[in-house]
Backbone bond lengths (Angstrom), bond angles and torsions (degrees), N, CA, C in turn:
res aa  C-N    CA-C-N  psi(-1)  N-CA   C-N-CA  omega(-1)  CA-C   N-CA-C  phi
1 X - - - 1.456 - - 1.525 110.66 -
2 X 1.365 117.67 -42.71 1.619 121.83 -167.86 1.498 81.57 -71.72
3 X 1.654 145.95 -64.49 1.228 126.46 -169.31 1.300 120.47 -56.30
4 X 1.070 136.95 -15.74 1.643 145.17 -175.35 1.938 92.22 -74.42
5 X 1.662 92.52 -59.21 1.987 102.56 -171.10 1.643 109.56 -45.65
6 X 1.971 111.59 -52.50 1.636 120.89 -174.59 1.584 92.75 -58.89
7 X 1.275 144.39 -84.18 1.172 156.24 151.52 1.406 118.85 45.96
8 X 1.763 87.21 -84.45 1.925 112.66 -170.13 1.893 93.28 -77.38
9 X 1.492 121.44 -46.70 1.519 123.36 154.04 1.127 122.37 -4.84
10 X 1.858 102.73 -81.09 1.640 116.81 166.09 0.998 112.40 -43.38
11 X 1.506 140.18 -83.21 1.426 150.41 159.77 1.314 113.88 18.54
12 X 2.040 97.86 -85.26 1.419 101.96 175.77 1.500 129.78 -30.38
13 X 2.017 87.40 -60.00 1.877 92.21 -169.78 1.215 117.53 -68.42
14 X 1.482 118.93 -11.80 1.776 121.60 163.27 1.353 116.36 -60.83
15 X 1.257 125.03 -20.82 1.647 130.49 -178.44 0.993 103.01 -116.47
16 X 1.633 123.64 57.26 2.199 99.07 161.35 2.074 58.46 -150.62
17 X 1.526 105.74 144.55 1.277 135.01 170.18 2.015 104.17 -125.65
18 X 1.368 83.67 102.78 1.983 89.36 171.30 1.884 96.40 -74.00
19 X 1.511 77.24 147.55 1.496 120.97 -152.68 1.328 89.96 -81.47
20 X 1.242 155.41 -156.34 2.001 129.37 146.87 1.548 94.12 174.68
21 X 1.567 123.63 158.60 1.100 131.44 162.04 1.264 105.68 -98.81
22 X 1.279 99.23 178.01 1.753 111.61 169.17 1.363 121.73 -69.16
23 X 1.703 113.47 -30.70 1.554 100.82 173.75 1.862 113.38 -70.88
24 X 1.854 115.65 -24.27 1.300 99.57 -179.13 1.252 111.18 -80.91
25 X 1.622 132.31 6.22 1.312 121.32 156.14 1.220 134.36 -96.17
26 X 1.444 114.28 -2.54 1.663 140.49 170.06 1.674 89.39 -79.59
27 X 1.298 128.24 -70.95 1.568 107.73 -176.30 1.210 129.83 -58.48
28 X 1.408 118.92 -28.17 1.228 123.74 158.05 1.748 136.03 -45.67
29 X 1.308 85.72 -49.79 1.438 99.19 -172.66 1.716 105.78 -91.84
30 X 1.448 104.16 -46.51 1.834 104.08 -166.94 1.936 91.82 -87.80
31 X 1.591 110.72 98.73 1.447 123.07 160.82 1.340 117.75 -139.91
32 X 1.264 112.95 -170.10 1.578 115.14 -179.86 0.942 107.89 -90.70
33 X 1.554 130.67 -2.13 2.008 123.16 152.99 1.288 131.49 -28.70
34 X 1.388 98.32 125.38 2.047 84.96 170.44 1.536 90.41 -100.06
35 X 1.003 117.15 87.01 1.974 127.90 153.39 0.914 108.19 -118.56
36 X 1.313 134.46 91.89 1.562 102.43 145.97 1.250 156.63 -68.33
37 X 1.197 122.75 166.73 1.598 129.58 -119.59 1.988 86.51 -132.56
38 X 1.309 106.91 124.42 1.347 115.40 154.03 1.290 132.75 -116.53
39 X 1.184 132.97 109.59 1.233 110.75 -154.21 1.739 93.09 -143.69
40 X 1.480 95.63 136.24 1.511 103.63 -158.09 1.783 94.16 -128.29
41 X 1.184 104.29 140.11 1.520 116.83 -179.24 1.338 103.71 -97.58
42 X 1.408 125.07 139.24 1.909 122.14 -173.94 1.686 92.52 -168.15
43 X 0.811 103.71 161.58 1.447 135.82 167.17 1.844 129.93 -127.63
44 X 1.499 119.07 147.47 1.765 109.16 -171.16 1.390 97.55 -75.40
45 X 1.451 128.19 -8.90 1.488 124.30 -161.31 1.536 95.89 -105.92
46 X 1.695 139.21 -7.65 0.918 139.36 -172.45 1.254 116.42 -79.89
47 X 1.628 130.70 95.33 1.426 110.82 171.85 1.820 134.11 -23.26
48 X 1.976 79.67 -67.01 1.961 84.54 -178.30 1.223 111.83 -65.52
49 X 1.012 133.91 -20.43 1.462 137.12 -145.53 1.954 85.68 -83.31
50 X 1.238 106.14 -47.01 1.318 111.54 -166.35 1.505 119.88 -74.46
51 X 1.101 107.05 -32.07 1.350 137.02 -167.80 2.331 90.76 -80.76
52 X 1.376 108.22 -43.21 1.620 95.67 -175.03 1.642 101.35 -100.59
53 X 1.765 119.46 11.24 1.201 100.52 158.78 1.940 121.90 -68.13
54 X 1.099 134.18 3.59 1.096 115.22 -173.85 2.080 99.14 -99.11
55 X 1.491 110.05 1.68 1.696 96.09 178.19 1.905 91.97 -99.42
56 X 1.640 124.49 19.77 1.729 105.23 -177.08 2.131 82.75 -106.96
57 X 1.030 77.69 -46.92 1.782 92.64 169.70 1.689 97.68 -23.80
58 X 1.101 112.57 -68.87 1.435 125.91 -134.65 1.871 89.03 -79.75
59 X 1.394 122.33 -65.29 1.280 151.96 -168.47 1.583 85.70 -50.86
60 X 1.467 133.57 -34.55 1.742 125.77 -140.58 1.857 64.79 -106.65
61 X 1.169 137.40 -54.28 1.752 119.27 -149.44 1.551 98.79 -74.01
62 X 1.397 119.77 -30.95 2.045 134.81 -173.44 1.744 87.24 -54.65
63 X 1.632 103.05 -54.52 1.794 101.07 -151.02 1.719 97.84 -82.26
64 X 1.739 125.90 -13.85 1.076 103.61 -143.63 1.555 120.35 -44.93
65 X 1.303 136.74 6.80 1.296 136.69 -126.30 1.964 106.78 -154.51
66 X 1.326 103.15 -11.93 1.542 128.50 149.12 1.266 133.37 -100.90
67 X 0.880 112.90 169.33 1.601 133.02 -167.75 1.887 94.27 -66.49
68 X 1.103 132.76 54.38 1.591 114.14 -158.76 1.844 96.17 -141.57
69 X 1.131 136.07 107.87 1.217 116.12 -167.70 1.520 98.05 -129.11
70 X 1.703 107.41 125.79 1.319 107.18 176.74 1.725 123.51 -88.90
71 X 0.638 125.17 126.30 1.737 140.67 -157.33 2.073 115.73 -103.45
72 X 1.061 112.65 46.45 1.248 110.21 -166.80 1.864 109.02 -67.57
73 X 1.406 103.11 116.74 1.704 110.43 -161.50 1.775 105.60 -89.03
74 X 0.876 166.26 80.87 1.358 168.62 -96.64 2.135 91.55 -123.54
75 X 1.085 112.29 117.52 1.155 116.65 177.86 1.629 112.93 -84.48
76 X 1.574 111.88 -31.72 1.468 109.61 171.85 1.382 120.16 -31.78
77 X 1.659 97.78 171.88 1.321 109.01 -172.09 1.274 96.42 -81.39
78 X 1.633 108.59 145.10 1.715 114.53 176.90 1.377 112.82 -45.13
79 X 1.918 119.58 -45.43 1.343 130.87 -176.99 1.252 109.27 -43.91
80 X 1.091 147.49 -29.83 1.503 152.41 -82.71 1.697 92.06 -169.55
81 X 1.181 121.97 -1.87 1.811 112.87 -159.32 1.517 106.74 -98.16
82 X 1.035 98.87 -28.59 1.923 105.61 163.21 1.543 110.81 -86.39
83 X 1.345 141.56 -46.39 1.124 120.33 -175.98 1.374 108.97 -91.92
84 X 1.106 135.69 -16.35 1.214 138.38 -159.82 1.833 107.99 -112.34
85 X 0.625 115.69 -59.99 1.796 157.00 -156.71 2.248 90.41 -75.76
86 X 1.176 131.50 -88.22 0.828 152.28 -143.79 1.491 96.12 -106.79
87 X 1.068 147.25 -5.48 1.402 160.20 -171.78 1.818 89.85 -109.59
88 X 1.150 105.87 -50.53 1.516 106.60 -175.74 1.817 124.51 -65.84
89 X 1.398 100.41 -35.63 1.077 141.78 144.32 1.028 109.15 -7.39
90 X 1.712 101.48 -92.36 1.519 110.29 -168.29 1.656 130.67 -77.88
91 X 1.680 91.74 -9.59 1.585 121.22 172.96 1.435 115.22 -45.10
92 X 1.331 80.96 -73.03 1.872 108.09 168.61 1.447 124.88 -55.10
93 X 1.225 97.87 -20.92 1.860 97.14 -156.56 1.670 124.72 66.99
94 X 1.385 109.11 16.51 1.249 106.88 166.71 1.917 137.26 -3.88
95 X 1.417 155.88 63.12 1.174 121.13 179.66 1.032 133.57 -90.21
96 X 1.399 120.91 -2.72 1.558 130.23 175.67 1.644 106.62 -64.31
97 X 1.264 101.09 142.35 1.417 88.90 167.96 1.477 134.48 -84.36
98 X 1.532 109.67 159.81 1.668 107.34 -162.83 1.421 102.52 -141.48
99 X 1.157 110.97 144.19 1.574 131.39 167.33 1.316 108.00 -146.00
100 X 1.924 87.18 151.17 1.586 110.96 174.15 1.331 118.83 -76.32
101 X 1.320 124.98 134.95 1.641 113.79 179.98 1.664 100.49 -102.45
102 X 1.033 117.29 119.22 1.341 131.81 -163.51 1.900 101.24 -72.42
103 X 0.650 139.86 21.33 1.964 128.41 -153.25 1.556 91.70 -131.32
104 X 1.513 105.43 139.61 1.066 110.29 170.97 1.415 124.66 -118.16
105 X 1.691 119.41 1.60 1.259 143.98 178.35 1.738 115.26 -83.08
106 X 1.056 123.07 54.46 1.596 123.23 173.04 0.988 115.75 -11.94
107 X 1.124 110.64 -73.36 1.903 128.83 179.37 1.844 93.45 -27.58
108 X 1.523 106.26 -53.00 1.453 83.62 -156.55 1.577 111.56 -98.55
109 X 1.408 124.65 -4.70 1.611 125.03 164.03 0.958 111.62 -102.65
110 X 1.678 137.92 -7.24 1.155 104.35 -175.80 1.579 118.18 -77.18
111 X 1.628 100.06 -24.49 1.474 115.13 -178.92 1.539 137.00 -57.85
112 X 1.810 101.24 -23.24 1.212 113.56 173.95 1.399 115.80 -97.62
113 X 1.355 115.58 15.72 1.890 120.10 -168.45 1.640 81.96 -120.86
114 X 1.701 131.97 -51.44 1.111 119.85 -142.21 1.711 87.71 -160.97
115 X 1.025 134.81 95.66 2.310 136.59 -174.72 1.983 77.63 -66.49
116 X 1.351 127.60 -50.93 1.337 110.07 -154.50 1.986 116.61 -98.00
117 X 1.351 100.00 1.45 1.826 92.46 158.35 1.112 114.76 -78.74
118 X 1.434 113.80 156.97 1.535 129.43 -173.80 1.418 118.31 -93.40
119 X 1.867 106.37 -16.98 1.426 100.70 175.07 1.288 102.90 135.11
120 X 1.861 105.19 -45.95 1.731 101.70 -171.56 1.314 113.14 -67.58
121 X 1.723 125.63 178.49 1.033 120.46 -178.38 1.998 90.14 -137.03
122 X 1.450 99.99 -179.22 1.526 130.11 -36.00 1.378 108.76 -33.55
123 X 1.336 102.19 167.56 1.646 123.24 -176.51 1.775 88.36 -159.26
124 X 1.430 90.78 136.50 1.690 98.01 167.34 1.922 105.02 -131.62
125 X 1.472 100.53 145.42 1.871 87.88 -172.69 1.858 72.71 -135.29
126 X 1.581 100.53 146.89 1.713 116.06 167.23 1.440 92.31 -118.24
127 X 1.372 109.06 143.86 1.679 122.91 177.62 1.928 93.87 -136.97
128 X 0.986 114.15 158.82 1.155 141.95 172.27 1.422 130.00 -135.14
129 X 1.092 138.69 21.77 1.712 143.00 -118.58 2.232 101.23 -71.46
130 X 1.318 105.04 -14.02 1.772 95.74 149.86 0.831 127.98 -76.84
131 X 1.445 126.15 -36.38 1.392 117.76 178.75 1.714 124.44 -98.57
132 X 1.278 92.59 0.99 1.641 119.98 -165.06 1.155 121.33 44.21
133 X 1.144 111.13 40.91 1.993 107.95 163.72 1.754 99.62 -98.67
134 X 1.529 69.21 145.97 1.860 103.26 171.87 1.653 98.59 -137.34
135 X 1.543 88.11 157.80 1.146 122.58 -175.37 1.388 143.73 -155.06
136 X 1.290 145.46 111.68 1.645 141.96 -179.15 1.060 135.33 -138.29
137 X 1.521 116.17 167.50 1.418 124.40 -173.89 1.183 117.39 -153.96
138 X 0.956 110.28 140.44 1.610 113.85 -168.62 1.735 101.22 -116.40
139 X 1.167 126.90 100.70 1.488 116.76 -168.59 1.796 100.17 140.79
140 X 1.857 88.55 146.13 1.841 71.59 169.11 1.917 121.85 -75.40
141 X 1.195 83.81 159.69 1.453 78.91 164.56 1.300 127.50 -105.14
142 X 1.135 140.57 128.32 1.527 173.18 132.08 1.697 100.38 17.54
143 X 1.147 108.36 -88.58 1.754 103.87 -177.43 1.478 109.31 -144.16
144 X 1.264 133.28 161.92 1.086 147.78 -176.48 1.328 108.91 -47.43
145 X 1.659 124.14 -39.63 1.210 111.51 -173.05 1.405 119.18 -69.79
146 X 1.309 122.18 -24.07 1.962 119.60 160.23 1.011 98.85 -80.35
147 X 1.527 148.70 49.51 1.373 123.80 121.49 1.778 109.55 -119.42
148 X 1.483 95.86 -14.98 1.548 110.74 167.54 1.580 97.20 -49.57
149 X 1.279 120.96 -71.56 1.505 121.95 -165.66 1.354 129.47 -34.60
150 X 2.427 95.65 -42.73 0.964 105.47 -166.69 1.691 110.31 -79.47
151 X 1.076 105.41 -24.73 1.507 122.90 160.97 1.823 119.15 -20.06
152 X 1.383 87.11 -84.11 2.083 111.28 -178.59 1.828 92.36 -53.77
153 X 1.169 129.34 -56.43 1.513 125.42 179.90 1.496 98.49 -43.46
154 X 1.734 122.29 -63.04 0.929 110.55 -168.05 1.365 124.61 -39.18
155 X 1.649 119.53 -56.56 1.356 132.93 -155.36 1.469 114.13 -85.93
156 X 1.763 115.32 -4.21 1.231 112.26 175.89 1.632 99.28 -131.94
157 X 1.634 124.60 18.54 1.067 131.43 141.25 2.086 97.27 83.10
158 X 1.301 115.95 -8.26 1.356 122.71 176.74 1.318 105.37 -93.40
């Protein structure tokens, strides 16, 4: 019974995606943590986006157990986060975690997540803020091992 209770628990908290602005992902992400931070911009309507969720997948189950936290940002429409958003979710089997970024002004979030993306997605940015590496891409990415790379840079800041 207690495994049935942890279970449907897990379950639940795998299907509710917080809704979020850009400042709760600026505090989140910009601290005095040495974690680094992956955080990939996608959409359910995005081919690539969908197509390179299975290398954040992969990178979030390798690190679960380091300082490495994968951040999948959901570009959909907020309306859209239960049928669209969380439906997709459970399609996939999603476990990384994901949130909606609520803003519809580019000009003014994209600049404080990333001054040099253009907007399109996917987009992936690595931050480190101890060791101060950053990093991006605008495009899908190919296989786990270019974000593996960008990873080890992250955590030893070279």
């Amino acid at each position: 019974m207690l495994f049935v209770l942890l279970f449907g628990a897990a379950a639940l908290q795998a299907q509710h995606v917080p809704v979020i602005k850009i400042t709760d992902l600026e505090k989140r992400i910009y601290n005095n943590s040495d974690t680094t931070y992956i955080i990939n911009l996608w959409a359910t309507w995005c081919a690539p986006c969908v197509a390179e969720l299975p290398v954040f997948e992969y990178c979030d189950s390798l690190h679960k157990n380091d300082k490495v936290k994968v951040l999948l940002i959901s570009m959909d429409d907020k309306k859209n986060v239960n049928s669209k958003v969380v439906s997709f979710i459970k399609r996939k089997k999603l476990h990384s975690e994901v949130l909606l970024l609520d803003e519809s002004n580019a000009d003014y979030f994209i600049p404080k997540l990333e001054p040099k993306l253009t907007g399109s997605i996917p987009a992936t940015v690595v931050i480190n803020n101890a060791t101060g590496f950053r990093w991006h891409i605008e495009g899908q990415l190919k296989t786990a091992a270019e974000l593996e790379e960008q990873i080890k840079k992250a955590q030893t800041g070279k």
